[in-house]
C-alpha positions, 0 to 999 in steps of 0.5 A: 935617774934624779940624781944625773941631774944638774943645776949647774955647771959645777954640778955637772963636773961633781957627778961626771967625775963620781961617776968616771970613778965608780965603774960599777955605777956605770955597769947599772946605769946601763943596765937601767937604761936598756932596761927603760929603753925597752920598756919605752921607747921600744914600745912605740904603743906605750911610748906614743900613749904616754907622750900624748898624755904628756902633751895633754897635760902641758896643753891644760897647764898652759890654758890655766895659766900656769 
């Protein structure tokens, strides 16, 4: 969801504002998230798998120096 994102403050009130005014917007994004939410988050197995990977991955990155 890259465009939730904000860099700023005004960012922020643009696309909370977008998005009070797009309901239909809303109803997806809730949609989505279950969606991932049960993809991820409720699947402790996967979740835990790809966390460690992550972990891993800043571990490396770090010991390189970046």
């Amino acid at each position: 969801m890259k465009e939730l994102v904000a860099y700023s403050d005004e960012e922020y009130v643009d696309i909370v504002a977008k998005l009070a005014a797009d309901r239909e917007r809303i109803s997806e994004l809730r949609t989505v998230s279950r969606e991932r939410m049960r993809e991820t988050i409720c699947n402790p197995g996967q979740f835990v798998q790809e966390l460690e990977a992550t972990y891993r991955q800043m571990w490396e990155r770090w010991c390189h120096g970046e």
